[in-house]
N, C-alpha and C positions, 0 to 999 in steps of 0.2 A: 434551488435556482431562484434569483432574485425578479420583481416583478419588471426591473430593468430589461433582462435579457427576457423573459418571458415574451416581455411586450415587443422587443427587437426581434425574437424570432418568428412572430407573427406578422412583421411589418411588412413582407415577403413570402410569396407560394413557394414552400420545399417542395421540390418533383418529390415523385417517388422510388424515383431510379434514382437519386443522392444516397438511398439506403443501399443499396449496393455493396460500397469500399466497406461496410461494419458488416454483412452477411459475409461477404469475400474475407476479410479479417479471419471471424471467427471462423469458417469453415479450415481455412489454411489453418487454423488452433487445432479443428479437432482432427483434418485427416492428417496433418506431415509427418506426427509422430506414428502413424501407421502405415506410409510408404518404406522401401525397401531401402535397404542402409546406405544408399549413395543419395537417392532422392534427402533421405531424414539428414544423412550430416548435412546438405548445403541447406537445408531450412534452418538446421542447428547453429550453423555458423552466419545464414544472412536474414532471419528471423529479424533482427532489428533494425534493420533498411526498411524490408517491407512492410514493417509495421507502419515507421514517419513513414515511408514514402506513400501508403494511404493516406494516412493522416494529414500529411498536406494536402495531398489532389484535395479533400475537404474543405481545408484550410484557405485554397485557392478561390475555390468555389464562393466561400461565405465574403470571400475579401471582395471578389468581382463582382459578384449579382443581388448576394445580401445587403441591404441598405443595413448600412451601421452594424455589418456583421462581423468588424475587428471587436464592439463590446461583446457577443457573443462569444468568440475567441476567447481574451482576454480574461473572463469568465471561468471560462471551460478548463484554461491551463489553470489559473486561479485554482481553479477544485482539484486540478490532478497533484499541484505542488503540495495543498493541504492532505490527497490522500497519500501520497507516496511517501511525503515527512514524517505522518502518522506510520503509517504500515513499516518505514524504514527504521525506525525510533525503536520501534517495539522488536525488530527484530533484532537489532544491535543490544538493546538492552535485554532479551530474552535470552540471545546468547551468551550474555555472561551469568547467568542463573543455570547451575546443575542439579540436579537428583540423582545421588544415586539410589540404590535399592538391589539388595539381593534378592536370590529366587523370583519367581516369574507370579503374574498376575491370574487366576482363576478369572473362571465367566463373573462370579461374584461379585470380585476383585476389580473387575473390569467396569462391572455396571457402577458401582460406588462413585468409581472415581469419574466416570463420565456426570451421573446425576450430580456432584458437586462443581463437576467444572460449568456444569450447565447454570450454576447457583451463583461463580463466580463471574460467568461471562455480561454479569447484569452489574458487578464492580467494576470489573477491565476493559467491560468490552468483550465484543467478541473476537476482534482483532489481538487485543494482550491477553487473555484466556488462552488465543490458538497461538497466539508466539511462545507463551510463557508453559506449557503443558503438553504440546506436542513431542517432545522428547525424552521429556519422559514418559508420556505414552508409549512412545518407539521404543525404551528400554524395558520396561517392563515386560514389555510383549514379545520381547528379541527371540524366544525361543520357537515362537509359531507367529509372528508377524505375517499378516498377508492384507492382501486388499481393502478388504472389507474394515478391518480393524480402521485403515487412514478416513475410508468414505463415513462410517459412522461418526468418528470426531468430528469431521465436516458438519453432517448434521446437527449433533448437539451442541457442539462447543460453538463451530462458527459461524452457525446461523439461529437455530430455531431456541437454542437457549438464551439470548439477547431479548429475547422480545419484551421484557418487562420496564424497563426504565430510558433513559435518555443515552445515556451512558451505554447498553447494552449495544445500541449498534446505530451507525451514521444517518440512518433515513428518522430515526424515533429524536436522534438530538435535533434533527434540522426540524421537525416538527414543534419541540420544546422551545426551539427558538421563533418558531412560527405564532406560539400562542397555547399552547400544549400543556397544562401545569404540569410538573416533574411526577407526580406520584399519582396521575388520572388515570396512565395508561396499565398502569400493577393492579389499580382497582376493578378493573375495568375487565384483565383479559388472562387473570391468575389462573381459574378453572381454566380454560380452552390450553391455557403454558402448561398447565400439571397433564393434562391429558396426552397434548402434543411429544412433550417430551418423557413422559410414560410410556405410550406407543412405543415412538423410536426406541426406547432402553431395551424392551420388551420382545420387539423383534433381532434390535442386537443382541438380547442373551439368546436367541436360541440359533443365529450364526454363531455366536459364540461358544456356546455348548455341544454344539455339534464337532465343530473343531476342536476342542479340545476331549472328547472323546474319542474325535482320531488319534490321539497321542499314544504313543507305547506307556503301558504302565509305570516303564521305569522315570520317565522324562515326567508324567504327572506327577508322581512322587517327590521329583523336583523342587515341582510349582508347588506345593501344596505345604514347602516350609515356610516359616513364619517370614515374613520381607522384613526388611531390617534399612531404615530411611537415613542417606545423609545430603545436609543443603549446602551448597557452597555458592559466593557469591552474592554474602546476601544487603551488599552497599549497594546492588541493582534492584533491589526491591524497591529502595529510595527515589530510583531514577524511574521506574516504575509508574510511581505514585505522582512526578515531577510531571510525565507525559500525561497520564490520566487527566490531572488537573489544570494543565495547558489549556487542555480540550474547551475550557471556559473563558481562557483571555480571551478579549476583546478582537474581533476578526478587524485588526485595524493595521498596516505594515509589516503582517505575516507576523505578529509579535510570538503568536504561539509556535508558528512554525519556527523562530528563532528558540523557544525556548525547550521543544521536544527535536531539534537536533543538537543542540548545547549537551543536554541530559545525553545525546547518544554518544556523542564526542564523547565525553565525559568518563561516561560508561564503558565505552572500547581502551581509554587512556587507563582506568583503573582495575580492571577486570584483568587477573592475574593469566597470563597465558598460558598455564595449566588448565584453564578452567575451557578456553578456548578451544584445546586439540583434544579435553575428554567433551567437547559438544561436536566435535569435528566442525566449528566454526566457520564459514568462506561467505565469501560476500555473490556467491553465484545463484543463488536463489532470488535474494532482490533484483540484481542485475535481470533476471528473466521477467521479474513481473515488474520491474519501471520501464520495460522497452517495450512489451508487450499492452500496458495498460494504457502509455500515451497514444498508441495510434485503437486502442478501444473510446478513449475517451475523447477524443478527435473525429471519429467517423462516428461516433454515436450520436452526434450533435444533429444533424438531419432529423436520424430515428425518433429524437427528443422533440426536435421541434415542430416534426411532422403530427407525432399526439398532441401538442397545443393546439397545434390550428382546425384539426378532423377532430379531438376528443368526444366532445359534444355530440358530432353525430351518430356515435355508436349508441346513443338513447340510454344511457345507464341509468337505471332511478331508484337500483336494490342493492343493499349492502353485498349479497353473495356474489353479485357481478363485479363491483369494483374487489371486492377480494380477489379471484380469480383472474381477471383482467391486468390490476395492477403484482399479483403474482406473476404472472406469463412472463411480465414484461421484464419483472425481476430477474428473474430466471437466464437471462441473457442481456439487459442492459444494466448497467451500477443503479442499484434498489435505492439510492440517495435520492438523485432528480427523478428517476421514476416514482417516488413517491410525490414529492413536491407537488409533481404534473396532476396526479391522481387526488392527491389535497385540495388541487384548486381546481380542479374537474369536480370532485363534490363539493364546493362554496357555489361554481356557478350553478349546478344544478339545486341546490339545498334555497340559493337565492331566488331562483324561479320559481321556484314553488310552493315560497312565504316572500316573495316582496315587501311585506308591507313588515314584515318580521325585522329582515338586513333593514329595511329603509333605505337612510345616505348612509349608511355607513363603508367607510372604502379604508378604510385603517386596514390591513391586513393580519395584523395582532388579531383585532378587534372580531374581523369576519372571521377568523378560524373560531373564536370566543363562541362565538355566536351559532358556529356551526357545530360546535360539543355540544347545545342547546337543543338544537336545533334536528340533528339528524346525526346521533354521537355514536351509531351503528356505520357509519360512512367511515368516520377515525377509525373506529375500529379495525373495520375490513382491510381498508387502505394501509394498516399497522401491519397488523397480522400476515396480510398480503403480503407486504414490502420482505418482510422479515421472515417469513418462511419458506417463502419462495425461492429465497436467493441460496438454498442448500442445492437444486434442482441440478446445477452445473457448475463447472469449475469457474466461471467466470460469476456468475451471478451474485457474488461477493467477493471483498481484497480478500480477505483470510483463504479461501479455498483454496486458490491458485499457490498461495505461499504455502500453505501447508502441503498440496500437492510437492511442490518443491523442494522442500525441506525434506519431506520423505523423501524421497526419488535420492538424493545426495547423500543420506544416510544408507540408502543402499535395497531400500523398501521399492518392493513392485505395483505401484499402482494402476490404479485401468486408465482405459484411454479413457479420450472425450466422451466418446458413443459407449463405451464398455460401462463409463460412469452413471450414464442416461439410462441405457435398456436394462442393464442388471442390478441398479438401486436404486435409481431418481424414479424411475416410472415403474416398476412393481412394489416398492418399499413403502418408497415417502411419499407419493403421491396420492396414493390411498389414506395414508393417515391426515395428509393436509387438505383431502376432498371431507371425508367424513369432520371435520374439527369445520368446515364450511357451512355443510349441511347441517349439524346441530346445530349451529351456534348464529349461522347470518342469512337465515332463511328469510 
């Protein structure tokens, strides 16, 4: 978030009750798919009314009582247009990339392929990692697919194996563009990534190995032939590579966003329709996370701008707190401007406490520069934070939700909202992203 809209969103007191229409949001996320089948289809079928239709009353709000809160607006869809071209790009172009693969994946087999996709999620992204590998995760596992299998890839692929470079995931590139060198944050947070995403593997093999020990011998036997790999599609790797490096043009007339949906055109126009109905193809997946994200990134605007204005008072002056802190917040707002906010919650604190260190400096490059000097346990946390956190729920990153989605279409049972929280986010992951706190940002 720019220091434009920062400063507009402080120019005026957010109540607290404006947070409201983004709790009422997400809760209609997590319970409608748990109401009984007449309640869930009209949320299924009017899910995207209610979404704008928060999103305005928001929208309303910031127009009439916000001073100059059309650039706040403006802004804000600004950020949704860049996340939804991304998120949208990768998914067109991941659909026309296949794998096949006979026989089925061991616990093994399994951990492999996660620990590299966690390798590769610091190339693509975490976003192209979970577009481009999620399906074939699905196929591979086709034989005992279940829950757990979708929530782990969440995990690693699209959130907590990101953490290493600009590239890996949206809150570490807006940092890079903040003042961040590109290769500060690999030096800086490699031990705490091998550990994090060791953990997870760790506890994945032994959901894993327990299940497939359930298996009847005959069905192991199965799994246990040699897999035999073929790639089709592979003019979308090109287009791939086209989006990836968007990612750098120039934030000037949406040049990128012109240029990562050209690649998806592109991509859909040349991707053989064979390759289409063996991914089982359909545009219903995005459709549910661009109608759902706009009215999240619409009523979250309050949530956002309310930590601008109160940040400061919650006294933070230790790295484990802004870890934690700007986790939580991960965890249920987009981890992009949650960090930004947390970035410059520790400049104003880092500047308090060396005045004479910042001087005049008000360059905002400059101040983050100075704050890797200065207090480069604060980046840290605020990284770490940003980026770990957002595995917690389905929302707390783009990838999750689409990947949730993506399963769900291919015919995979996923848990709910709350099934996601109480039986992985909060006995699994949270223990490993508390301990990785505790050693490392005390």
């Amino acid at each position: 978030m720019s220091s434009l809209v920062l400063a507009t969103a402080s120019a005026a007191e957010i109540p607290a009750q404006m947070i409201v229409p983004f709790g009422l949001l997400l809760l209609l996320i997590a319970t409608m798919p748990l109401t009984p089948h007449g309640v869930k289809s009209l949320w299924e079928r009017f899910y995207p009314l209610v979404s704008i239709g928060l999103g305005l009353f928001v929208v309303g709000y910031y127009l009439l009582r916000i001073p100059a809160g059309g650039e706040t607006i403006v802004h804000t869809l600004s950020e949704y247009v860049s996340f939804i071209c991304l998120i949208g790009s990768l998914f067109v172009v991941s659909g026309g990339i296949h794998l096949k693969v006979k026989g089925e994946a061991t616990p093994l087999d399994n951990v492999i392929f996660l620990a590299i996709a966690a390798v590769l999620a610091n190339v693509f992204g975490t976003t192209g990692a979970s577009m481009v590998l999620i399906r074939p995760w699905i196929r591979m596992n086709k034989i005992r697919i279940t829950a757990y299998h979708i929530v782990f890839f969440i995990f690693v692929v699209s959130n907590v194996g990101g953490a290493l470079t600009p590239i890996g995931d949206p809150p570490l590139f807006l940092g890079y563009l903040r003042g961040v060198p590109f290769f500060w944050l690999i030096n800086q947070v490699i031990v705490q990534w091998l550990i994090a995403v060791g953990c997870v593997l760790a506890a994945f093999y032994v959901f894993d190995l327990n299940s497939y020990k359930r298996m009847p011998r005959k069905v192991q036997a199965e799994v246990e032939q040699p897999d035999q790999w073929r790639f089709e599609g592979g003019v979308n790797v090109l287009f791939l590579f086209v989006i990836i490096g968007a990612v750098f043009v120039p934030d000037a007339y949406f040049l990128r966003e012109i240029v990562m949906v050209g690649a998806a055109v592109a991509s859909y126009k040349l991707t053989p329709k064979q390759v289409h109905e063996e991914n089982a193809f359909s545009f219903g997946p995005i459709k549910e996370v661009a109608f759902l994200f706009i009215g999240i990134f619409m009523t979250m605007m309050p949530a956002l701008g309310y930590l601008t204005q109160h940040g400061q008072e919650f006294g933070f002056d230790k790295p484990l707190q802004y870890y934690f802190a700007s986790g939580s917040l991960s965890s249920v707002l987009d981890n992009a401007p949650t960090y930004l906010n947390f970035l410059q919650l520790a400049e104003a604190t880092a500047r308090a406490e060396a005045p004479a260190v910042f001087g005049a400096i008000t360059d905002p490059i400059e101040s983050v520069r100075m704050l890797l000097q200065v207090k480069p346990n604060f980046v840290i946390a605020v990284s770490l934070g940003s980026v770990f956190f957002g595995a917690m729920t389905y929302i707390g990153n783009g990838p999750n939700f689409m990947v949730k989605s993506i399963a769900e279409s291919a015919g995979v049972k996923t848990p709910t909202f709350f099934g996601y929280i109480l039986k992985y986010s909060l006995p699994v992951l949270l223990p490993i992203l508390a301990l990785i706190g505790f050693i490392f940002l005390r």
